[in-house]
VEXDREN-2710 file (C-alpha; in Angstrom, 1 decimal):
% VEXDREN-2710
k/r/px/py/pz
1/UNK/0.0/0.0/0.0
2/UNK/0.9/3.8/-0.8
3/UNK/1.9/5.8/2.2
4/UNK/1.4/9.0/3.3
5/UNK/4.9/11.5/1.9
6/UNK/5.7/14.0/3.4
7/UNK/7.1/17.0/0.8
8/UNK/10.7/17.4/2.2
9/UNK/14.2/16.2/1.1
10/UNK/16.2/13.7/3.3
11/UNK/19.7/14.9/4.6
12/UNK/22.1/13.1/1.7
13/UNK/24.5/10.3/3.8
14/UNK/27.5/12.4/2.4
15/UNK/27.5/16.0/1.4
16/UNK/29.3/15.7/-1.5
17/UNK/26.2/13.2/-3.1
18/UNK/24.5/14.8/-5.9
19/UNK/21.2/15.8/-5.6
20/UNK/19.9/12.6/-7.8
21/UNK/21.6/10.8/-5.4
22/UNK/19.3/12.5/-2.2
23/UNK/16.7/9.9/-0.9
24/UNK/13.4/11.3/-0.8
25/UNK/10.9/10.6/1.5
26/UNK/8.6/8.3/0.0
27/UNK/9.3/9.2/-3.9
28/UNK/6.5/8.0/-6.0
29/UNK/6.0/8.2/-9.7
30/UNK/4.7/11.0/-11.4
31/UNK/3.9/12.9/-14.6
32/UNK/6.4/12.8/-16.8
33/UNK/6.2/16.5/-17.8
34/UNK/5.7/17.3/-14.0
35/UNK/7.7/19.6/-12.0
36/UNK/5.5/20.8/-9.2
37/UNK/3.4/18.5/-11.2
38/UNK/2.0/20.2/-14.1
39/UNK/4.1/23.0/-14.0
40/UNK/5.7/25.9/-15.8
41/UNK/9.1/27.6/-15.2
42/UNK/8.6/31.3/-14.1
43/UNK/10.7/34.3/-12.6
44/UNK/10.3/34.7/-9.0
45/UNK/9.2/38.7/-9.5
46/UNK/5.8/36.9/-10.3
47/UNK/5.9/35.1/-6.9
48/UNK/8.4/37.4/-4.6
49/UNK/7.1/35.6/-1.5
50/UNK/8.4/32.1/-2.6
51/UNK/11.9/31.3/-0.6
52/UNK/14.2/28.2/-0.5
53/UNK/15.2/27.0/2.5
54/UNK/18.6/25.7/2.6
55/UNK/22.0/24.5/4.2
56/UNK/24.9/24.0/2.0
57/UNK/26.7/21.9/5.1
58/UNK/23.6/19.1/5.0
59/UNK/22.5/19.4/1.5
60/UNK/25.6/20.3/-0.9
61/UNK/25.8/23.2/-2.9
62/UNK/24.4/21.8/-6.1
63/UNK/21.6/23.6/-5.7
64/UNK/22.6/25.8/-3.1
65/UNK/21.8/24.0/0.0
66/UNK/17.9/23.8/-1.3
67/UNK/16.1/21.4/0.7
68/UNK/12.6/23.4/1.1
69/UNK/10.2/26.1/0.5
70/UNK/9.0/28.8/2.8
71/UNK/7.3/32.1/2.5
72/UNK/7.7/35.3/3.7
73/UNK/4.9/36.9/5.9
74/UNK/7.0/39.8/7.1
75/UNK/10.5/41.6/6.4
76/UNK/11.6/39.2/9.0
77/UNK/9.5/36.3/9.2
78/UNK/9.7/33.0/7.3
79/UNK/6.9/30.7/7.5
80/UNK/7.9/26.9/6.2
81/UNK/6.6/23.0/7.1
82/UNK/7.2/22.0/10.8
83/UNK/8.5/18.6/9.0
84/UNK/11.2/20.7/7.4
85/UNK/13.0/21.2/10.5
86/UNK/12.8/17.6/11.9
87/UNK/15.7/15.8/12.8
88/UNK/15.4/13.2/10.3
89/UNK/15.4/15.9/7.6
90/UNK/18.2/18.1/9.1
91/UNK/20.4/15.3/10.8
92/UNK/20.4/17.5/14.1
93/UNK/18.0/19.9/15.6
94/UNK/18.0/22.9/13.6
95/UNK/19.5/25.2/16.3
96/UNK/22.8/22.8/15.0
97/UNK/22.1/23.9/12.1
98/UNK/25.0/26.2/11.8
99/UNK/24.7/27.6/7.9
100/UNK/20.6/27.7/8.2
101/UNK/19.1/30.1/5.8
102/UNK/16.8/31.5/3.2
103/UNK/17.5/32.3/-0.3
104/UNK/15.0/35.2/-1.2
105/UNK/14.6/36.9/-4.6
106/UNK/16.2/34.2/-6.9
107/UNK/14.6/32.3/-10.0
108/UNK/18.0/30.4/-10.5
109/UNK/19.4/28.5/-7.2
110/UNK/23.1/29.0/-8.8
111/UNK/22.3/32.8/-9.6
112/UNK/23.9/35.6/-7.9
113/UNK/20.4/37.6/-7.7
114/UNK/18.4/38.2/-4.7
115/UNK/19.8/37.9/-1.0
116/UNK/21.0/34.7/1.5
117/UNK/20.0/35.6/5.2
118/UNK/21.0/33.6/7.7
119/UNK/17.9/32.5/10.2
120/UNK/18.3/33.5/13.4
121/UNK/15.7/31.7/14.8
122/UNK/13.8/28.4/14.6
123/UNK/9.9/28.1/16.5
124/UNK/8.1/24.8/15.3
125/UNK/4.0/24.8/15.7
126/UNK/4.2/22.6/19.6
127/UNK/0.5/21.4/18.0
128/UNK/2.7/19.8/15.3
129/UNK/1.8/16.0/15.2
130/UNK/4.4/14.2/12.7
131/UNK/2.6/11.0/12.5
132/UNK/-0.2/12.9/10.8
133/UNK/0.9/16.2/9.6
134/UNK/-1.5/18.3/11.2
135/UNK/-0.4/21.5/12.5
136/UNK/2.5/21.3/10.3
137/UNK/4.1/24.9/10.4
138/UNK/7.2/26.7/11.9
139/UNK/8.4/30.5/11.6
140/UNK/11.9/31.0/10.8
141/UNK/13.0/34.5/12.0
142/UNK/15.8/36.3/10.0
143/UNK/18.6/38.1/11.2
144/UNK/18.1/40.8/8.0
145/UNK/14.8/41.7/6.6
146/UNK/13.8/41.3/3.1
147/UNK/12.3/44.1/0.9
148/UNK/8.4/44.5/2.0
149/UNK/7.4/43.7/-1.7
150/UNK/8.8/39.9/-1.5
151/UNK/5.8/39.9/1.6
152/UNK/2.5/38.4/1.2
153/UNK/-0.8/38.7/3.3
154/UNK/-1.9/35.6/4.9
155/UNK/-6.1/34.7/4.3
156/UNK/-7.6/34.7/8.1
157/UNK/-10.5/32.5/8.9
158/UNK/-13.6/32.9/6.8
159/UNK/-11.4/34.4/4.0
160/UNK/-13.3/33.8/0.3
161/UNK/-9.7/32.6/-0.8
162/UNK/-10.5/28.9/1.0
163/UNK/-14.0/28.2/-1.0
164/UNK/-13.8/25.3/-3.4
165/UNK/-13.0/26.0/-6.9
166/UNK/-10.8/29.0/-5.7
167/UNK/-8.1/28.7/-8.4
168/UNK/-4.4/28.8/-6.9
169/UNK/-1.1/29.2/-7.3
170/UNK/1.6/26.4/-6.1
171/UNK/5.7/27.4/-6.0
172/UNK/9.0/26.0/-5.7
173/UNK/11.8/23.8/-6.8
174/UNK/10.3/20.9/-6.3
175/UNK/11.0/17.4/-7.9
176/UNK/9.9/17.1/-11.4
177/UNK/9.4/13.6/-11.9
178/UNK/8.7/11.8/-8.6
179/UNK/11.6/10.3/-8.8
180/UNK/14.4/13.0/-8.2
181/UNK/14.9/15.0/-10.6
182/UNK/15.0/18.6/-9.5
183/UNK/15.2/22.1/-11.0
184/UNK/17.3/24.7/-10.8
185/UNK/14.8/27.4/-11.2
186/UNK/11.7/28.4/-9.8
187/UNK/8.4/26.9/-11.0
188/UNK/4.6/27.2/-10.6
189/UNK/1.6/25.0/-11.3
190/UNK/-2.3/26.2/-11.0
191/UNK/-4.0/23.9/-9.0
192/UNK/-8.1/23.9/-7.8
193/UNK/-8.9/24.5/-3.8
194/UNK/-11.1/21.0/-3.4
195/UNK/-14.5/20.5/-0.7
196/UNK/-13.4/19.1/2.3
197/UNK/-15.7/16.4/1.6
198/UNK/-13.6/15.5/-0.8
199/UNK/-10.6/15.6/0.5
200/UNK/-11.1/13.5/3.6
201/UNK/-13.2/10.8/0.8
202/UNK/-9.2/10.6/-0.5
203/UNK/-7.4/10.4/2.6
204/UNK/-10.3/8.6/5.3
205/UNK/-6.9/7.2/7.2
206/UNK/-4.5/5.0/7.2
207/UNK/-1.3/4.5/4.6
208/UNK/-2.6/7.3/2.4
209/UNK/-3.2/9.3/5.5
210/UNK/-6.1/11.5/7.5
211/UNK/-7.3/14.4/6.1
212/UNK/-8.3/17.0/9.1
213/UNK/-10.5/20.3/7.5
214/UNK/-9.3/22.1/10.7
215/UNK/-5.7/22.3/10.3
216/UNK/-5.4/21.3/6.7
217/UNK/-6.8/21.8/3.0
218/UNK/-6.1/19.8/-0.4
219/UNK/-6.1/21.3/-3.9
220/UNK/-5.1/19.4/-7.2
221/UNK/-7.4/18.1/-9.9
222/UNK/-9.9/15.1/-10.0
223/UNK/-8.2/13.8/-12.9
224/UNK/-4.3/14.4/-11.2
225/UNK/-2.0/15.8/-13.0
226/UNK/-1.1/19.5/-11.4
227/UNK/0.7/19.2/-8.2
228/UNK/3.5/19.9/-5.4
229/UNK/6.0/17.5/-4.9
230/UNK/9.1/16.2/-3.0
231/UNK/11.3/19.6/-2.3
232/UNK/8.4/21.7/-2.2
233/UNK/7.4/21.5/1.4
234/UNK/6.9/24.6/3.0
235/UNK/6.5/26.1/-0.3
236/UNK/3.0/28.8/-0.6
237/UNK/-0.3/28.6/-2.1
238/UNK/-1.8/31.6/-3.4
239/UNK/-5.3/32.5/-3.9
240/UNK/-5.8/36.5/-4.9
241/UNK/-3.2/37.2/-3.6
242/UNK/-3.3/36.1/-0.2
243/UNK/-1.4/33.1/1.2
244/UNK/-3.7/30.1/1.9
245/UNK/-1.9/26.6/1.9
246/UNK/1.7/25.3/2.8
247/UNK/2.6/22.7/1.0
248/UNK/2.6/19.9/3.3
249/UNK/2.0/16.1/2.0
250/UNK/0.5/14.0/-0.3
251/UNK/0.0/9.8/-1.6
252/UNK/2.5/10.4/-4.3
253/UNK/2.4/13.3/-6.7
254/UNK/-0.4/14.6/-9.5
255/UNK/-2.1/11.0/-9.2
256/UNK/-5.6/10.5/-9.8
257/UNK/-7.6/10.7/-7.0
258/UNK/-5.2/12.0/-4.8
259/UNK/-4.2/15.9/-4.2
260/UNK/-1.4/17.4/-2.8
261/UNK/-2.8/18.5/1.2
262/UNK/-1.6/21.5/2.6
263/UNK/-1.1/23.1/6.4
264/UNK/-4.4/25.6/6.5
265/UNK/-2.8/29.3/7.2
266/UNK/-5.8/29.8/8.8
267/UNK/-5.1/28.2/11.3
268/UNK/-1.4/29.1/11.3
269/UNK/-3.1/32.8/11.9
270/UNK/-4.8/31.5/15.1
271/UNK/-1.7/29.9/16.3
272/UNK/0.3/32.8/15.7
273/UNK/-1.7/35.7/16.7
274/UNK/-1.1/35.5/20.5
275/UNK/2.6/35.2/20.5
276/UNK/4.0/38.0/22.3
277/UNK/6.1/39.9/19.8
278/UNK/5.5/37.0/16.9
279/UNK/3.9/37.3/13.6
280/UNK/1.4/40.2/14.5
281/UNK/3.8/41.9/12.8
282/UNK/2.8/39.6/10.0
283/UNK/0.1/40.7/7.0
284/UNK/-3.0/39.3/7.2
285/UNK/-5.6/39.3/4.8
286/UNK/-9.4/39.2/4.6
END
């Protein structure tokens, strides 16, 4: 049986692997023309929120250190997967994590555009549960800020943006193929928010996973095809122009029957709003 994937990259045994040779967690087949399933290569002025997250020491610099995808929320604030920053993905805890850092601004992960910041600061979602996914979120605070334009405004609860049929953007430099080939530039696919009905009809429990309206929501296509995929986790959904998905986990990627799920920002806006000093410095939409 298929089991549930989470959308991260493994920590390669040596550093100086390429990054065909990186295992992935649960690599499945997909769409041959896939890359975020479905996609289409674009420059990252038409997504300035979309951010690798990356360390050269654990990943290799073959594409920078680029193991996932984040999102800015403020000048300072990062918001990627909780599942990012595990152990099993990072090889330590992420405070070990010496070289830790974003890469903003950049369609090309070998370019010299855009900026590297270093992340100051690691806070994983406590309500995180890695057996399921649910809750799956951390904020990643930098140690410069990035230009207010690379922000985007998260949808708060009861936002239009999380109605079925809400047409979306997915972004990142995520595996192409399901089977680990990844690019080197930034790309996009357009994917359908789905009923929650339908959703938790795809993923009632066990190996393929639980789908949880409260803390998640899936988009994709009936038929498969467009999709996130491994490397993309972390990585935003858009809906007119508000943030409303990270990507999170899936069975496998673009199949039939089975769409990428996403961390709810929603409820990352619940979590977050009564931090003292935390993201209420962060944009919110309604």
């Amino acid at each position: 049986m298929r089991r549930l994937v989470a959308r991260a990259l493994i920590r390669p045994l040596a550093l100086a692997a390429t990054m065909a040779a990186i295992p992935l967690v649960g690599a499945a087949p997909a769409a041959a023309d896939s890359v975020v399933v479905g996609g289409f290569p674009i420059d990252v002025s038409q997504a300035p929120w979309t951010v690798a997250v990356a360390s050269r020491d654990r990943f290799g610099g073959t594409r920078a250190g680029q193991f996932c995808g984040g999102v800015a929320i403020a000048r300072t604030m990062v918001v990627t997967a909780a599942h990012c920053m595990a152990q099993d993905v990072l090889g330590d805890p992420p405070d070990r994590v010496g070289d830790l850092r974003v890469i903003a601004g950049r369609t090309d992960l070998l370019s010299g555009e855009g900026q590297e910041v270093a992340v100051r600061d690691v806070w994983v979602n406590p309500g995180y549960q890695a057996s399921t996914n649910s809750g799956d979120f951390a904020v990643l605070t930098l140690a410069q800020a990035l230009p207010q334009s690379a922000v985007v405004a998260m949808a708060g609860p009861g936002d239009a943006a999380y109605a079925p049929g809400t047409r979306a953007l997915v972004s990142g430099w995520g595996d192409t193929t399901g089977g680990g080939a990844y690019p080197r530039r930034l790309h996009a696919a357009r994917v359908s928010v789905l009923p929650d009905d339908q959703c938790a009809r795809a993923y009632p429990g066990g190996f393929d996973g639980t789908y949880r309206a409260g803390t998640m929501l899936c988009a994709g296509e009936a038929a498969g095809g467009p999709d996130a995929c491994q490397g993309d986790s972390g990585g935003p959904l858009v809906a007119g122009g508000r943030l409303i998905g990270l990507v999170s986990w899936g069975s496998g990627c673009g199949r039939p029957g089975n769409p990428g799920v996403y961390t709810r920002v929603s409820e990352i806006v619940r979590t977050l709003r009564p931090r003292s000093g935390g993201p209420g410095a962060a944009h919110t939409g309604s």
